[in-house]
N, C-alpha and C positions, 0 to 999 in steps of 0.2 A: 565960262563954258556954257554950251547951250547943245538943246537937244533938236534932231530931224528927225520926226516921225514918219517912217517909211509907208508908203501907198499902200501896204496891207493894211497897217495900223487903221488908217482913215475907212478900207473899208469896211472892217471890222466894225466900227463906231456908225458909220451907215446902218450895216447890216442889226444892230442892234446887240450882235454879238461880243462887243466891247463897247464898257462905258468910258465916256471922258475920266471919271473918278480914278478910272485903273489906269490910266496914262497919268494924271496927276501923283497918284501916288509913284510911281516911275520916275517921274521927272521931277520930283520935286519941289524945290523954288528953282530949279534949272527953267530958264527963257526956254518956250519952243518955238520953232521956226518951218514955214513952210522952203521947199525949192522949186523950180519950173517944172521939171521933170516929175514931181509930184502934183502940183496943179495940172499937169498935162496930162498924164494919166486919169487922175479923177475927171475933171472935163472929158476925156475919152469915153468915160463909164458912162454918165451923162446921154451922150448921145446916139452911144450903143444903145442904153434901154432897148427892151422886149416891151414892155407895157406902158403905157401911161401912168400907171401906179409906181412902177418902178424908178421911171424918170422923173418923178417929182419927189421919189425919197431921197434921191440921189443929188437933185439938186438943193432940198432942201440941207442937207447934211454939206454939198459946198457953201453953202450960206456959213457954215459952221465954222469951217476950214479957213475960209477967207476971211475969217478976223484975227488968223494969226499975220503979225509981218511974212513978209517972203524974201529970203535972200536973193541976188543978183547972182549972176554965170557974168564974168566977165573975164580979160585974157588969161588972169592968173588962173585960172577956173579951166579954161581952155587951154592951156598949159600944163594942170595936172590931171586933166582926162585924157589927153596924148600922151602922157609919161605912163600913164597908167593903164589905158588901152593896149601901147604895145608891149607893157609888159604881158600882159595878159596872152595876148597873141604868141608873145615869146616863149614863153611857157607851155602854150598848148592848150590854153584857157581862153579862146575866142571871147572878145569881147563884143562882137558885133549883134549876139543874139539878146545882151542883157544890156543895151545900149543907158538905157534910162538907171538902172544900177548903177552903172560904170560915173555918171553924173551925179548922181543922188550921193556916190559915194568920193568925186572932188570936190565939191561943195564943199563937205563934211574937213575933210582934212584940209581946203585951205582955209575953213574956219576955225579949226580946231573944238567940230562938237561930235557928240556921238549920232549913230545912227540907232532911233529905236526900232525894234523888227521883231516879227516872228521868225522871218524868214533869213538866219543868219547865213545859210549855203551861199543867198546869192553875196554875200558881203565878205564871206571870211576867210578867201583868198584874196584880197586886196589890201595891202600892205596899208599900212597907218593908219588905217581906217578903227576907228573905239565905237564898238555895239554894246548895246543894250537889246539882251534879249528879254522881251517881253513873255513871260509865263501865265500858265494856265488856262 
């Protein structure tokens, strides 16, 4: 089993407002793993920046990021973000607006790791999916 810390997580650990230590203690000897849709997002942040200051925390904290492995999206991966998408749709739970979740979270279950998160809303109508919520 291994763990995907969700793009709150990360900004969190930018922001200063969470240390690595508290993700370690989370995750234990559990491997963590980035996905695209998490490097993508952070990259995003990046180049939003407002300030010069801001853009060089943000990329200094990718420098951080990037030394975890990063898993691959490939068909099976794209096979269960379409199963999972229209479930979502099917149900009445648009999946279109939480596109990067809906990824974040086939990754996950065709790896079989959990997602860590603060934000378990966007995750905990998606079937298979095993969170870890992060407290305090």
């Amino acid at each position: 089993m291994g763990v995907i810390p969700d793009t709150c997580i990360w900004v969190e650990i930018e922001r200063g407002t969470l240390a690595l230590a508290d993700v370690a203690r989370m995750t234990g000897n559990l491997p963590v793993f980035l996905t695209p849709p998490v490097l993508a997002e952070l990259e995003y942040g990046v180049h939003r920046a407002t300030t010069d200051a801001q853009r060089i925390r943000r990329m200094n904290a990718m420098m951080i990021v990037r030394r975890k492995p990063c898993l691959t999206m490939d068909r099976k991966t794209a096979e269960i973000y379409g199963s999972l998408s229209a479930m979502l749709d099917n149900a009445g739970k648009p999946a279109t607006y939480r596109t990067h979740d809906v990824w974040i979270a086939a990754i996950a279950i065709q790896h079989h790791y959990a997602i860590l998160t603060r934000n378990i809303k966007d995750f905990e109508d998606i079937p298979g999916v095993d969170l870890l919520r992060l407290n305090g």
